[in-house]
C-alpha positions in Angstrom: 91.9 73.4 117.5 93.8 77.0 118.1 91.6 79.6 117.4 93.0 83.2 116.3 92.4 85.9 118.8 91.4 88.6 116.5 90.5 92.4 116.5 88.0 94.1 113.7 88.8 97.2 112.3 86.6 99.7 110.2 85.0 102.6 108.9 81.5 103.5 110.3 79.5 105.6 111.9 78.1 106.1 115.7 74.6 104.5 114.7 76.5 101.4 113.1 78.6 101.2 116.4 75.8 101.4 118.7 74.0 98.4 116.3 77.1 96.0 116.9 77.1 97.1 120.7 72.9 96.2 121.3 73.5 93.1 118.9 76.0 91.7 121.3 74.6 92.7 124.0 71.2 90.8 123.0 73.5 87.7 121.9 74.6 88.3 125.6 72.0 88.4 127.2 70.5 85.3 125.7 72.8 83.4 126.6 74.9 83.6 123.4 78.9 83.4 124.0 80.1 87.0 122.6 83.7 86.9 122.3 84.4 89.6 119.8 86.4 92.8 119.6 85.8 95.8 117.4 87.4 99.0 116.6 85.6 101.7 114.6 86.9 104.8 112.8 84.6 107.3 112.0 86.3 108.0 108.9 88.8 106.0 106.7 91.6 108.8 106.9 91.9 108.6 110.4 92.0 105.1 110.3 94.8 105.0 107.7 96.7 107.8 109.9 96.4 105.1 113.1 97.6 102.5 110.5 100.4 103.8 109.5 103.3 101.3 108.4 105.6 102.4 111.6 102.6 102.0 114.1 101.5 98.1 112.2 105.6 97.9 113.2 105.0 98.7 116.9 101.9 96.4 116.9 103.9 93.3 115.8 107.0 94.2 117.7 105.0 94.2 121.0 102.9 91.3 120.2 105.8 89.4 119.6 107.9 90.4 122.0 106.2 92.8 124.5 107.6 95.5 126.2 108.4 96.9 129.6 107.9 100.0 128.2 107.9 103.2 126.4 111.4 103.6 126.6 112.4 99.9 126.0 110.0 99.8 123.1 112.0 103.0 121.6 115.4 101.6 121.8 114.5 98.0 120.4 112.6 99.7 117.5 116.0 102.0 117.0 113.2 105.0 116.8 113.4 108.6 119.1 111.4 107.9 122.2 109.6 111.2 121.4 107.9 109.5 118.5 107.1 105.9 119.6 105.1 107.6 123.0 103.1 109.5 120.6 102.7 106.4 118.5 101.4 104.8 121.5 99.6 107.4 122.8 97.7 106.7 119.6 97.0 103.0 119.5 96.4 103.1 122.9 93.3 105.7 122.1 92.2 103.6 119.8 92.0 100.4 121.7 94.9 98.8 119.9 97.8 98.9 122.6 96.5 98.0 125.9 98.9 99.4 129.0 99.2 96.9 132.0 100.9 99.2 134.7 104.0 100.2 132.7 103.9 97.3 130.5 102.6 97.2 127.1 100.7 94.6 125.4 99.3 94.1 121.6 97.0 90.8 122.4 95.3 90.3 119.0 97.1 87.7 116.7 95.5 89.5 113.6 93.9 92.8 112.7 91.0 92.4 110.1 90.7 95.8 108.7 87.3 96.3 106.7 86.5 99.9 104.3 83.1 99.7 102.9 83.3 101.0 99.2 79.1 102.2 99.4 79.6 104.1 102.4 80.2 108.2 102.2 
């Protein structure tokens, strides 16, 4: 059976990301297997700002595909280089573009993005 390698992404605050942190920790240190990735935005703009349809584009492109690098990126997404480094400057900030050397890799299958409708 495959199983999806998957990255979670939401709205919270530093208390609820210290929470998940000690929980898996605990499950850790008991023995648990904790194989889980998590990426939290302290608010829901910022998180829709990293989102952004062009960036979700540069996600699947790499994950697909990879790339060498910034500049190969650009020219197979057709975009000016200026604005795909600062679109990976970006996802690479926020733990969604992970750089190996020059090389860039996206290696989550899916993004599971969560917005809690009772928090402020």
């Amino acid at each position: 059976m495959s199983t999806t390698n998957k990255v979670q992404v939401s709205v919270g605050s530093l208390a609820e990301m210290g929470k998940r942190f000690a929980g898996a920790w605990n499950r850790a240190a008991s023995g648990e297997a904790v194989d889980e990735t998590h990426v939290t935005f302290l608010d829901v703009r910022t998180m829709l700002d990293t989102l952004s349809p062009r960036r979700l584009e540069l996600l699947r492109y790499v994950r697909q595909r990879g790339a060498g690098n910034v500049r190969e990126l650009a020219q197979a997404l057709n975009r000016d280089y200026k604005n795909v480094h600062q679109d990976v400057a970006t996802l690479e900030a926020a733990g969604l573009l992970l750089r190996e050397g020059r090389k860039l890799t996206a290696p989550w299958d899916e993004l599971q993005a969560n917005v809690s409708l009772m928090a402020a």
